[in-house]
C-alpha positions as CSV (number, residue, x, y, z in Angstrom):
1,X,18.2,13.2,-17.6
2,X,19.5,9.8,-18.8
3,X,16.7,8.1,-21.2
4,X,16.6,4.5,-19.9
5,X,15.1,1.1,-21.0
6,X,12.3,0.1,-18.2
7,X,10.6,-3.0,-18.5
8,X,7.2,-2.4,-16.9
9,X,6.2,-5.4,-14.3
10,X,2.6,-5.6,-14.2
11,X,-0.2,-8.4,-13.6
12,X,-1.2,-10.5,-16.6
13,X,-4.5,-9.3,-16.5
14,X,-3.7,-5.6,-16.0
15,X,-1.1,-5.4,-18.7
16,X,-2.7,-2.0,-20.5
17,X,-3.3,-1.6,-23.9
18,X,-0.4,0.2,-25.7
19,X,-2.8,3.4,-26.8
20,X,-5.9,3.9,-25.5
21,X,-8.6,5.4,-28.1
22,X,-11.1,5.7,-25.3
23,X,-12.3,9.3,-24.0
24,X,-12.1,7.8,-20.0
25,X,-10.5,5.0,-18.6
26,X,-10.6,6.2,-15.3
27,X,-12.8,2.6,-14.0
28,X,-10.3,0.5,-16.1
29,X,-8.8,-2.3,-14.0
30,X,-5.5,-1.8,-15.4
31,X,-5.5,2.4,-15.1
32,X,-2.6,2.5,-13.2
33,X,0.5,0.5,-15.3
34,X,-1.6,2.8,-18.2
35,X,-0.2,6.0,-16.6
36,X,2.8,4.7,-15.7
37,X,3.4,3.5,-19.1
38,X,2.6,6.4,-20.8
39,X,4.1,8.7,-18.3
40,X,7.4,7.4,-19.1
41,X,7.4,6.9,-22.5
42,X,6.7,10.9,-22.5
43,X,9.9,11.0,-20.1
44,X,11.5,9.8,-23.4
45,X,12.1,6.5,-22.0
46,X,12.1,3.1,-23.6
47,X,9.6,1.3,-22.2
48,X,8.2,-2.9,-22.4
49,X,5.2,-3.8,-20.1
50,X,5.6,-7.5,-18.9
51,X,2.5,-9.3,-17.8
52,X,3.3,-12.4,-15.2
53,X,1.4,-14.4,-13.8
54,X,3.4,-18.0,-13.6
55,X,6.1,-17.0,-15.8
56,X,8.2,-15.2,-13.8
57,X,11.1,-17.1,-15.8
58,X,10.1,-14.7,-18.5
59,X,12.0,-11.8,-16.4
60,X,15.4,-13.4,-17.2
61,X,14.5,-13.8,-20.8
62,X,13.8,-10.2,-21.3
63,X,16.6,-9.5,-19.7
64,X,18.6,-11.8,-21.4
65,X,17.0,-10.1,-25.2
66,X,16.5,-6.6,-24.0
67,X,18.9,-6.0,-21.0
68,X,16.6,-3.3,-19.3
69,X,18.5,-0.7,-17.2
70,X,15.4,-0.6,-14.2
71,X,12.4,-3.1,-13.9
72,X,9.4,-0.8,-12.6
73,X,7.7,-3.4,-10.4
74,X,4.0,-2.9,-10.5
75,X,3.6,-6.3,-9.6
76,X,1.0,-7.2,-6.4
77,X,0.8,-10.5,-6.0
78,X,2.5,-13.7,-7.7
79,X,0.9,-16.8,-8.8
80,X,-2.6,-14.9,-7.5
81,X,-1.0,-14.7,-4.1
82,X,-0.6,-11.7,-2.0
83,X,2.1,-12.6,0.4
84,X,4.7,-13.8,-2.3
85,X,4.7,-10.3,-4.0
86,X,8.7,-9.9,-2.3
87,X,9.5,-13.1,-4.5
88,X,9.5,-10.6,-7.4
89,X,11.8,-8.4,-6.4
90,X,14.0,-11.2,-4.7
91,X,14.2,-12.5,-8.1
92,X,15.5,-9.2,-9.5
93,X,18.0,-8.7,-7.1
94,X,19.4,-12.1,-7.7
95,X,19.4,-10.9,-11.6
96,X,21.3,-7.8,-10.9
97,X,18.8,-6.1,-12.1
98,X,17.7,-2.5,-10.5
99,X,13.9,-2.1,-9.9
100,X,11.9,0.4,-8.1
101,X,10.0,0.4,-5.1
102,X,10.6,-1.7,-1.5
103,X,12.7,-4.4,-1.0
104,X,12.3,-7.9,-0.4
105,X,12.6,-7.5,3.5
106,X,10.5,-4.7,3.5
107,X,7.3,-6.0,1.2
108,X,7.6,-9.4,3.9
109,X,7.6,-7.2,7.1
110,X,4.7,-4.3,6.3
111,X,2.8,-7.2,4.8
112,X,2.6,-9.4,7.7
113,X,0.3,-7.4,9.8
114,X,1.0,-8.7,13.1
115,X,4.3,-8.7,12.9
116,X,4.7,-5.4,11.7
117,X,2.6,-4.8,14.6
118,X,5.0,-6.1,16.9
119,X,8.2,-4.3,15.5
120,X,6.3,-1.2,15.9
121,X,5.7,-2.0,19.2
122,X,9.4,-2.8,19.8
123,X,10.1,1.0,18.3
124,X,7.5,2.6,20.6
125,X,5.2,3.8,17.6
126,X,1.7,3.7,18.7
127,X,-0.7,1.3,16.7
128,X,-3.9,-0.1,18.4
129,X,-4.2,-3.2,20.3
130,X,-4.6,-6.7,18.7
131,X,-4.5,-10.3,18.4
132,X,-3.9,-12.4,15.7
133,X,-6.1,-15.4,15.1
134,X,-4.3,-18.1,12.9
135,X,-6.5,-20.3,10.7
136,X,-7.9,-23.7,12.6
137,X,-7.5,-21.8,16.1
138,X,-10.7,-20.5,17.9
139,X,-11.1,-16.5,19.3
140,X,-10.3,-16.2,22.8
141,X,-10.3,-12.3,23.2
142,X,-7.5,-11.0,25.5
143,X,-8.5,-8.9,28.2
144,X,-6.8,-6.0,26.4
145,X,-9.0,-5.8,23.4
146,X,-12.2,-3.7,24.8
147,X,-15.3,-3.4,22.1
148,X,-15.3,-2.3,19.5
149,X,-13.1,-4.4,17.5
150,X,-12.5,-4.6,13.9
151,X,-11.3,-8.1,12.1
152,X,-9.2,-7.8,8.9
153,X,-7.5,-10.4,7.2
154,X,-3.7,-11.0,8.5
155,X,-2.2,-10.2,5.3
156,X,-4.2,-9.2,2.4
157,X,-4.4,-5.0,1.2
158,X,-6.5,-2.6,-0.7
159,X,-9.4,-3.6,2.2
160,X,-9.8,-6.9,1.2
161,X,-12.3,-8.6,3.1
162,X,-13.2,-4.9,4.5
163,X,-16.9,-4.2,5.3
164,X,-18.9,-2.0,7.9
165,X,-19.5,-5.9,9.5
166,X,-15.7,-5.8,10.3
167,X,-16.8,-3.7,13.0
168,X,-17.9,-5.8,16.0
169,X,-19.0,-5.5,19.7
170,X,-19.3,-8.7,21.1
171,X,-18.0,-12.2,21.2
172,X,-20.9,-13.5,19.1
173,X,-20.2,-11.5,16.1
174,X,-16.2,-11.0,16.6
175,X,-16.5,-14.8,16.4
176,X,-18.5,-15.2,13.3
177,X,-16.5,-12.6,11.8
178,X,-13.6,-14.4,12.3
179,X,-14.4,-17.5,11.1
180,X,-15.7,-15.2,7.8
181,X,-12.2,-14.3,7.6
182,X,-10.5,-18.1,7.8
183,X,-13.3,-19.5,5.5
184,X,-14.4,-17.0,2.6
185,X,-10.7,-15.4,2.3
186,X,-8.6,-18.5,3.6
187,X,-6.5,-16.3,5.4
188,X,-5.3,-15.8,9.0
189,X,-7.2,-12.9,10.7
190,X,-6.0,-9.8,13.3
191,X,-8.2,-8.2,15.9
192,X,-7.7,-4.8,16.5
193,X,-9.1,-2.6,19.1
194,X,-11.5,0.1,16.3
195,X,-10.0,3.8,16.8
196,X,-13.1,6.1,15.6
197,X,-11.3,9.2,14.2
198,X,-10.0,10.8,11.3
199,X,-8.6,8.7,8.7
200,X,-5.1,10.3,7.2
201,X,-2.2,8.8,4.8
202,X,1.2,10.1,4.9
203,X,3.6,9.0,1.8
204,X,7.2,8.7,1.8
205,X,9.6,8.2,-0.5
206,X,13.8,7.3,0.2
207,X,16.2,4.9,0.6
208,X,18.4,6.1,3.5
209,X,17.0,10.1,3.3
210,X,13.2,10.2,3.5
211,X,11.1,12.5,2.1
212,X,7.5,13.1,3.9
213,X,4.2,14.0,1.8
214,X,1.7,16.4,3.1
215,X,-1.0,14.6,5.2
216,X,-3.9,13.1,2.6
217,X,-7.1,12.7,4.4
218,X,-10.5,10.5,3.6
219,X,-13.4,12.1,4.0
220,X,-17.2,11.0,3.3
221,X,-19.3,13.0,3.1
222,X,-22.5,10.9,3.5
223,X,-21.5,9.0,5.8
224,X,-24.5,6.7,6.9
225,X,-25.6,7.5,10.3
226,X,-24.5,5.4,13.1
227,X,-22.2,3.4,10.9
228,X,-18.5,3.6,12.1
229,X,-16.3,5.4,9.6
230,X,-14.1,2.9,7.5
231,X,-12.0,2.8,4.7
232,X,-14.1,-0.7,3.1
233,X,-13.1,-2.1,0.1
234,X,-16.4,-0.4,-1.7
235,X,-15.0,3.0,-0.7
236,X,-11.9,2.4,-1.6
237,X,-12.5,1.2,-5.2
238,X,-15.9,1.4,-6.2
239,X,-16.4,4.3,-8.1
240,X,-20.2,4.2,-8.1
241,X,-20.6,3.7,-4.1
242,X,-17.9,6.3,-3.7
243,X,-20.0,8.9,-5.9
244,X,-23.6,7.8,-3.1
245,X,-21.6,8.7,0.0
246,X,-19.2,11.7,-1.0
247,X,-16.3,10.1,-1.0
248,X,-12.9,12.1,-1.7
249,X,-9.5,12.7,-0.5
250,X,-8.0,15.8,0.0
251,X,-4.8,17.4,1.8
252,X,-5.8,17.2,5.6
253,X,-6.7,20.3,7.4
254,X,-7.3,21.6,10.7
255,X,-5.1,19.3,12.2
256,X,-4.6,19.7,16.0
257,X,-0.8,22.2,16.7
258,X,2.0,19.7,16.1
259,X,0.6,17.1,14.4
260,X,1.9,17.0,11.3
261,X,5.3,17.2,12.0
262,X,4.7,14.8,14.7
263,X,2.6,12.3,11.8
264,X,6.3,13.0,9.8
265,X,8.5,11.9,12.7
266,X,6.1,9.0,13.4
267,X,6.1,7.8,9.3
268,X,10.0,8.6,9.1
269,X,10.6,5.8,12.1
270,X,8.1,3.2,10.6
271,X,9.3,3.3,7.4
272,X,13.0,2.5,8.9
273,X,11.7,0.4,11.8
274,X,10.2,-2.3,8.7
275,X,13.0,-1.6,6.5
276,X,10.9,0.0,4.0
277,X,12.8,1.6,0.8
278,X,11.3,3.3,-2.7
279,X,8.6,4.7,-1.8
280,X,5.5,3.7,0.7
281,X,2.5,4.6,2.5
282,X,2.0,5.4,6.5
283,X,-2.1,4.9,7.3
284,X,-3.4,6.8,10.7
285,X,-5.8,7.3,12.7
286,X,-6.2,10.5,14.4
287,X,-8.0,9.5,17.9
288,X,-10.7,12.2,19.6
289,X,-7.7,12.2,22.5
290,X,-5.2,13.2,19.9
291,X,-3.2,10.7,19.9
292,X,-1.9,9.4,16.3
293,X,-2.5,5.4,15.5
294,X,-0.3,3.7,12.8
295,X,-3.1,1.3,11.2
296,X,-0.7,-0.2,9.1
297,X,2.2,0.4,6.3
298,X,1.7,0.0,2.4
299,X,4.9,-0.6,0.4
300,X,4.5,0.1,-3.2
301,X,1.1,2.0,-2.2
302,X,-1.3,2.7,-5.6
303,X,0.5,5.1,-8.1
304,X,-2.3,6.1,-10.8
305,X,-2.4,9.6,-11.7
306,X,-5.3,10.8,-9.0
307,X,-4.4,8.9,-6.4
308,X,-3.7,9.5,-3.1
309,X,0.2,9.2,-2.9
310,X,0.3,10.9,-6.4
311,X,-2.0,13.7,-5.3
312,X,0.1,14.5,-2.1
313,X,3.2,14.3,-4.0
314,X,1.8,17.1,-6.7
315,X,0.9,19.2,-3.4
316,X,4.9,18.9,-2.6
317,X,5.9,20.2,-5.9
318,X,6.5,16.5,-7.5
319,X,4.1,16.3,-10.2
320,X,3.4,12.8,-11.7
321,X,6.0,12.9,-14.4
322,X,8.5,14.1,-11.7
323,X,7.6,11.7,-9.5
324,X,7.8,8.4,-11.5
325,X,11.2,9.8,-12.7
326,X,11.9,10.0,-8.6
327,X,11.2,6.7,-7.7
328,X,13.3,5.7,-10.9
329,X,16.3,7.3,-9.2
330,X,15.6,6.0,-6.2
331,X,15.6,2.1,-7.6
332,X,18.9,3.2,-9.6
333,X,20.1,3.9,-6.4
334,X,19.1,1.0,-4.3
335,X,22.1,-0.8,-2.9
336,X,20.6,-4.6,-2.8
337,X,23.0,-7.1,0.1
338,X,25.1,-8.3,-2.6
339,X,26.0,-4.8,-4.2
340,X,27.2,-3.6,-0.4
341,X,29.6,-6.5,0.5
């Protein structure tokens, strides 16, 4: 294995410390570019961690000084906004400079909600039915969308602006929810028909050949009674809340004959359908009818040691260290527009 210089991309404010003296860190904001630092240095790589925040000319100087032979993007946002994460990697591209994880095109399509909607649509992959509601516009709910509904915002991730009132069953409250939507998160919202069901993630990782993770399910085990069952931003990534209600992820089981080849078929065409590359992942919903929902796609999904994707990777026989060193390859390998004409 070729020992190579990465320069870690990572938030300002989660840059990690460069050892950790602590006996946990497991609740640290900034746990994740903290594995994936130390992981690679133990790789016997060379490794900076730059924070950005609005410096992104700071990229081209460390390139410039250093001359980095991958840029592990760990980046989510830029300037503090969501939707101009593919700016990054836009950048790097123009610089020559390989990184890992999705493309430009890719972060842009699986961000936009609705529009990733619609290509999947186009593809004939199953997602529910929705509407989007643009900021400054009232709700007029289409025929189509039968209660119960759930608003999220348009683009936003990791549940942001996710709560059990999401969840609504008339106009009143898909009203008021939406205008919670346009005025606490300044954001567009989309209106999608609630599938009650299991919850299961499938990761993949590739460029042009795609390798499929075993099924990762959520489960809760308290779930309150009556409430609908919902991936909110407190059970996603509040440790304490999560400990109350059981929650935990596991490789799914039981599923219905077929199913998870058919939730690999269905993650293999959405991945290419919104031009995904690196690694992302596919979120379902498995219906009572079952029939498989595509909630939505994550590109660059969380990476920490104990996550999800990492977790299912493990299962597949791609431990954590094997699996950074993967998605290394994989950006080594990237072929960006300019590389292929």
């Amino acid at each position: 294995m070729k020992k190579l210089r990465v320069l870690v991309l990572a938030d300002k404010d989660l840059v990690p410390p460069e050892k950790y003296e602590g006996k946990d860190y497991t609740d640290e904001p900034w746990k994740m570019e903290y594995d994936v630092q130390v992981t690679l240095r133990n790789l016997g790589h060379e490794v900076r961690t730059l924070g950005l925040l609005r410096n992104i000319e700071a990229v081209q100087e460390v390139q410039r000084e250093w001359q980095p032979d991958i840029a592990f993007n760990l980046m989510e946002d830029v300037y503090g906004v969501i939707p101009y994460d593919h700016n990054v990697v836009a950048l790097l591209e123009l610089l020559g400079l390989a990184y890992t994880g999705c493309n430009p095109l890719g972060l842009a399509l699986s961000r936009d909600k609705g529009l990733a909607k619609e290509l999947l649509a186009y593809h004939r992959i199953r997602s529910p039915n929705f509407a989007v509601c643009p900021r400054g516009k009232k709700v007029r709910r289409l025929k189509r969308l039968a209660f119960p509904l759930i608003v999220k915002p348009l683009i936003e991730e990791a549940s942001l602006g996710i709560s059990r009132q999401s969840v609504v069953e008339d106009d009143k409250a898909l009203a008021e929810r939406v205008a919670f939507v346009h005025e606490n998160l300044e954001a567009g919202a989309i209106v999608e028909q609630f599938i009650p069901g299991r919850e299961v993630y499938v990761g993949v990782l590739g460029n042009e050949r795609l390798s499929v993770l075993p099924p990762w399910e959520l489960l809760i085990k308290h779930q309150p009674e009556g409430a609908p069952f919902l991936a909110t931003r407190w059970v996603k990534w509040h440790a304490g809340y999560q400990k109350r209600l059981g929650v935990s992820t596991r490789r799914a089981e039981g599923l219905p004959e077929g199913m998870e080849a058919r939730l690999a078929r269905l993650s293999r065409r959405a991945y290419r359908a919104l031009g995904l590359s690196g690694y992302a992942r596919l979120d379902f919903r498995l219906a009572e009818d079952g029939r498989a929902y595509l909630l939505e796609a994550n590109a660059n999904p969380q990476l920490a040691l104990g996550e999800d994707f990492a977790e299912a990777a493990e299962h597949a026989g791609l431990p954590y260290p094997k699996l950074l060193q993967r998605i290394l390859d994989l950006g080594l390998r990237w072929k960006a527009a300019h590389d292929i004409v």
